[in-house]
ZASETI-469002 format. One record per residue (C-alpha): residue number from 1; residue in one letter; chain; x, y, z. Coordinates in nm, 3 decimals. Each point is the difference from the previous one (the first is absolute). Example, Ala and Ser with C-alpha at 12.3 -4.5 7.8 and 13.67 -1.06 7.14 Angstrom:
<pos: 1&code: A&unit: A&u: 1.230&v: -0.450&w: 0.780>
<pos: 2&code: S&unit: A&u: 0.137&v: 0.344&w: -0.066>
***
This chain:
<pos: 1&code: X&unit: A&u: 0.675&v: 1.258&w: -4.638>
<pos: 2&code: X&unit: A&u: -0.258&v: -0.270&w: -0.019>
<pos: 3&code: X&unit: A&u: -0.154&v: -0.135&w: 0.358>
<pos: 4&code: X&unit: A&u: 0.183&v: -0.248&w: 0.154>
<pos: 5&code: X&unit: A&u: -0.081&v: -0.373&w: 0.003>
<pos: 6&code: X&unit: A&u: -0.139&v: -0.170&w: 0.297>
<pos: 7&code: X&unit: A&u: 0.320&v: -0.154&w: -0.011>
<pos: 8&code: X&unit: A&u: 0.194&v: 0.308&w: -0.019>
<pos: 9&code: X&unit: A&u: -0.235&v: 0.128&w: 0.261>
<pos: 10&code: X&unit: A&u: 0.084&v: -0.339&w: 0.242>
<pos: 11&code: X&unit: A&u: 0.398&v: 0.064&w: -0.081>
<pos: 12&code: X&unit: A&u: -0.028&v: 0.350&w: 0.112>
<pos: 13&code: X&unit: A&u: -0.206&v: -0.053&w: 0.339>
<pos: 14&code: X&unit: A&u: 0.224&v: -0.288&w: 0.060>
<pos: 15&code: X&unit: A&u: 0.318&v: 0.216&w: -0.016>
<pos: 16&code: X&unit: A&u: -0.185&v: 0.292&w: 0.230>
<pos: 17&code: X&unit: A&u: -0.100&v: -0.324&w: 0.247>
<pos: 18&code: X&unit: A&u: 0.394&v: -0.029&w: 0.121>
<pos: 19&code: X&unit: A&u: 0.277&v: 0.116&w: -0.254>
<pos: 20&code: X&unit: A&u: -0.085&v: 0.318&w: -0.091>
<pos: 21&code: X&unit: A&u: 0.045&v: 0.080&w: 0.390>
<pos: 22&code: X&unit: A&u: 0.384&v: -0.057&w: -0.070>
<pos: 23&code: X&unit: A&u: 0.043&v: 0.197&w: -0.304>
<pos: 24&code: X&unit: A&u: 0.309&v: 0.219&w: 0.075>
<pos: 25&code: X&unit: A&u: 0.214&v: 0.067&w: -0.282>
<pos: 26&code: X&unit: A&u: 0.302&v: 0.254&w: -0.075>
<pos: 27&code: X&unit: A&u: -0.095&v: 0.374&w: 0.034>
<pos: 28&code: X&unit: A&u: 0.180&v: 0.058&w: -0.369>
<pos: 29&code: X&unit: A&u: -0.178&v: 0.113&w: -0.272>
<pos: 30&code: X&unit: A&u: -0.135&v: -0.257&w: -0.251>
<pos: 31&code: X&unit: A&u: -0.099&v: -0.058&w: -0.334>
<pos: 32&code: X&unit: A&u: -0.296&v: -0.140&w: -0.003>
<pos: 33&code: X&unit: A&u: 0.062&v: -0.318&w: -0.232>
<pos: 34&code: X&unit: A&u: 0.246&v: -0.076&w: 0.279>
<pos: 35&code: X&unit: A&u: -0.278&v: 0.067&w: 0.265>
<pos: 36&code: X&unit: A&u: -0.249&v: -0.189&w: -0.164>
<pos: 37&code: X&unit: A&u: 0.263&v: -0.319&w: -0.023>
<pos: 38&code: X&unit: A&u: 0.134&v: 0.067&w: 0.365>
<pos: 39&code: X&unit: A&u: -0.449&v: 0.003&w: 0.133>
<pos: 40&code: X&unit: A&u: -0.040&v: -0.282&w: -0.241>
<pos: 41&code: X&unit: A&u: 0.251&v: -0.207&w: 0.173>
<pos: 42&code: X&unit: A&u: -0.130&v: -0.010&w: 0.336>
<pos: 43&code: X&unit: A&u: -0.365&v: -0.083&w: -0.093>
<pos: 44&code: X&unit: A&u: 0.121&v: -0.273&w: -0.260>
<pos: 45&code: X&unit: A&u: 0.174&v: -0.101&w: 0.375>
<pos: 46&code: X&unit: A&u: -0.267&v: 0.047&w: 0.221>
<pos: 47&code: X&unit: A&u: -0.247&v: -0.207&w: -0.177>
<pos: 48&code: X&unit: A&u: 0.249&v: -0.291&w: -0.159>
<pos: 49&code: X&unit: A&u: -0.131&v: -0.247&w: 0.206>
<pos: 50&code: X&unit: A&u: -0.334&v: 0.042&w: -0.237>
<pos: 51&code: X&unit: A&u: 0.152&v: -0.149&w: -0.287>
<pos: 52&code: X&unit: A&u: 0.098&v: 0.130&w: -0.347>
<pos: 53&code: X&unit: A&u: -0.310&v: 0.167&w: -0.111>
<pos: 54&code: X&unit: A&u: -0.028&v: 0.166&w: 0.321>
<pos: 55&code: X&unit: A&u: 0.403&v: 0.166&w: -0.027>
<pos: 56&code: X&unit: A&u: -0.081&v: 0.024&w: -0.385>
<pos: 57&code: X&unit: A&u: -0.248&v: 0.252&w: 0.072>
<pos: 58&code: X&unit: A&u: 0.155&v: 0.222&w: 0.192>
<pos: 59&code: X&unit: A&u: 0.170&v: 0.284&w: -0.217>
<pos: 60&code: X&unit: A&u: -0.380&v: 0.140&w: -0.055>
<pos: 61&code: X&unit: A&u: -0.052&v: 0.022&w: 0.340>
<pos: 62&code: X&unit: A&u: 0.336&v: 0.147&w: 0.129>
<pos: 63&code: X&unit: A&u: -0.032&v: 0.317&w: -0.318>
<pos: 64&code: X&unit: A&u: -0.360&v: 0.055&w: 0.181>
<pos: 65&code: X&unit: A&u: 0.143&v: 0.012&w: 0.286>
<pos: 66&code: X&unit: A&u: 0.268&v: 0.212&w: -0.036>
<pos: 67&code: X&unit: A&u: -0.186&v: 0.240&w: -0.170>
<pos: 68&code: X&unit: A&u: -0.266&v: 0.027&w: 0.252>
<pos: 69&code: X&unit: A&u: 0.335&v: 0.057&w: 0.258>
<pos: 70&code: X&unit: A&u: 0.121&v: 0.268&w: -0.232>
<pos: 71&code: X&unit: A&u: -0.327&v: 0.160&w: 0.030>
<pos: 72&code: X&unit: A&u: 0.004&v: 0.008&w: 0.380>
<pos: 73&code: X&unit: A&u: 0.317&v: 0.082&w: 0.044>
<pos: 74&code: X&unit: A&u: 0.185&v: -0.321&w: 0.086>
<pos: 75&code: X&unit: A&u: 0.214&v: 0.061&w: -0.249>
<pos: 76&code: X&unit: A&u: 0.097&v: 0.383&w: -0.115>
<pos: 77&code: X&unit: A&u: 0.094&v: 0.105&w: -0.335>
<pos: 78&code: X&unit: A&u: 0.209&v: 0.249&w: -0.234>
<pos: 79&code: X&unit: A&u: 0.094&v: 0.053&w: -0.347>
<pos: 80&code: X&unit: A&u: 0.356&v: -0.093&w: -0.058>
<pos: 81&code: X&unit: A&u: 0.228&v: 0.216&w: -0.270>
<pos: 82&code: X&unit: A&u: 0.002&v: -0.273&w: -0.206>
<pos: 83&code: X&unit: A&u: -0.393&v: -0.024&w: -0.018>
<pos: 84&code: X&unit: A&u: -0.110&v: -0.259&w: 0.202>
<pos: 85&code: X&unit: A&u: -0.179&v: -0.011&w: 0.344>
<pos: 86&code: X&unit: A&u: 0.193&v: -0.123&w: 0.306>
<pos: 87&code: X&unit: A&u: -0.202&v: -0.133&w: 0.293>
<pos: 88&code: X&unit: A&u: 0.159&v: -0.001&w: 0.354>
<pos: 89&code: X&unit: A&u: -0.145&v: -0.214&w: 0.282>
<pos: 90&code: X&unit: A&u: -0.168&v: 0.146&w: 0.281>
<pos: 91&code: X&unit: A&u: -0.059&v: -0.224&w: 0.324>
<pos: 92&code: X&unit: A&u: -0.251&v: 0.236&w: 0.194>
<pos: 93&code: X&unit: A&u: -0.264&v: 0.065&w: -0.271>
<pos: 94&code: X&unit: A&u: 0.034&v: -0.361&w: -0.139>
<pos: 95&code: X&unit: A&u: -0.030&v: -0.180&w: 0.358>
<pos: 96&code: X&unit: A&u: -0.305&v: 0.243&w: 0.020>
<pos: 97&code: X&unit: A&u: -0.165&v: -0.051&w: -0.301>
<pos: 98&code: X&unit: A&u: 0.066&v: -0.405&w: 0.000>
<pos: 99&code: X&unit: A&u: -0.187&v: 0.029&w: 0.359>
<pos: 100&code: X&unit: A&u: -0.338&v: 0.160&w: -0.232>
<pos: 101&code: X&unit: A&u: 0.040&v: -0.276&w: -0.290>
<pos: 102&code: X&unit: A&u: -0.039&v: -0.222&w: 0.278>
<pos: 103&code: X&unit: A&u: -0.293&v: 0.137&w: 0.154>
<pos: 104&code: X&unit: A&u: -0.165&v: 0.049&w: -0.294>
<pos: 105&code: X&unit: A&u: 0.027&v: -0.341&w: -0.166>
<pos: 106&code: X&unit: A&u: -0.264&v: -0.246&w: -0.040>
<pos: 107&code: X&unit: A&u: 0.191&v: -0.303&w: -0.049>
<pos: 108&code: X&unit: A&u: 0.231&v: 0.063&w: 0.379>
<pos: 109&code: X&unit: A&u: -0.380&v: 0.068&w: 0.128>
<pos: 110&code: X&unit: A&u: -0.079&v: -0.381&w: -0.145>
<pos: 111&code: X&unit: A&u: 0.341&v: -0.137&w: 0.113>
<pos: 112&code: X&unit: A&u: -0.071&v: 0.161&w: 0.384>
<pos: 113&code: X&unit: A&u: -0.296&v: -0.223&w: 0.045>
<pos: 114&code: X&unit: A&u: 0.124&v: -0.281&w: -0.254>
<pos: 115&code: X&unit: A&u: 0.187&v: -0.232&w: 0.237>
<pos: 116&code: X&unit: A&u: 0.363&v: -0.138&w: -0.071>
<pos: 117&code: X&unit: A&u: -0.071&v: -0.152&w: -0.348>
<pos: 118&code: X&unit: A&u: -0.114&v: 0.312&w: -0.133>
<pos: 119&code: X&unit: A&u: 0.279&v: 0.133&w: -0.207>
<pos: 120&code: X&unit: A&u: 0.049&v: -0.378&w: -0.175>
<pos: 121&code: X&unit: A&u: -0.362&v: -0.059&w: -0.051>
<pos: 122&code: X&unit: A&u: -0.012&v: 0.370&w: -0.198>
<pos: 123&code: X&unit: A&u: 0.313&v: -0.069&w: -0.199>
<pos: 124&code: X&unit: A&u: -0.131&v: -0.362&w: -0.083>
<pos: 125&code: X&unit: A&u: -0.309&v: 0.192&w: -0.111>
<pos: 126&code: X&unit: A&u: 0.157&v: 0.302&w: -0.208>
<pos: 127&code: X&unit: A&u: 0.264&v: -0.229&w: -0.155>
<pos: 128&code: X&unit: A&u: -0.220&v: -0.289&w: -0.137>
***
């Protein structure tokens, strides 16, 4: 997978900044196409009040993400008999691992010190 866009990047740190502290979805197992549309949902909704390019961008974003969550555990998974992976939710390990993305980002560093216009000003930036 290629590196994400500064855009992609903004999307992501957004949804870490307030929505992905909400995340709590059904403990069933899921395919991940149906993952990946259920993730790219709620950042296409957490960032709508961007505009269009902003929500149009989001599907990259919400695959990185979920794999990255797959890799730590937010999300376990097993081979199904008909050979496919499932992936079932798990609240503890992604609550944990969302509180390390947001440590570890630069952009929530920026937005800490950026003042109340922050989030527009970088989406007016990244979207132009």
């Amino acid at each position: 997978m290629s590196e994400p866009t500064e855009l992609e990047q903004t999307i992501t740190a957004y949804f870490l900044s307030g929505a992905a502290n909400d995340v709590n979805i059904a403990t069933r197992w899921w395919p991940y196409k149906e993952l990946l549309l259920t993730i790219d949902d709620k950042f296409q909704m957490a960032v709508r009040k961007f505009g269009v390019k902003a929500r149009s961008a989001t599907k990259p974003a919400a695959q990185a993400f979920i794999d990255h969550m797959i890799a730590k555990g937010g999300w376990t998974s097993k081979d199904n008999e008909f050979g496919g992976t499932m992936h079932q939710f798990q609240l503890d390990a992604f609550r944990r691992e969302v509180k390390e993305m947001q440590a570890a980002n630069p952009i929530l560093k920026e937005a800490a010190a950026g003042g109340e216009t922050f989030w527009a000003d970088k989406f007016a930036a990244v979207t132009a």
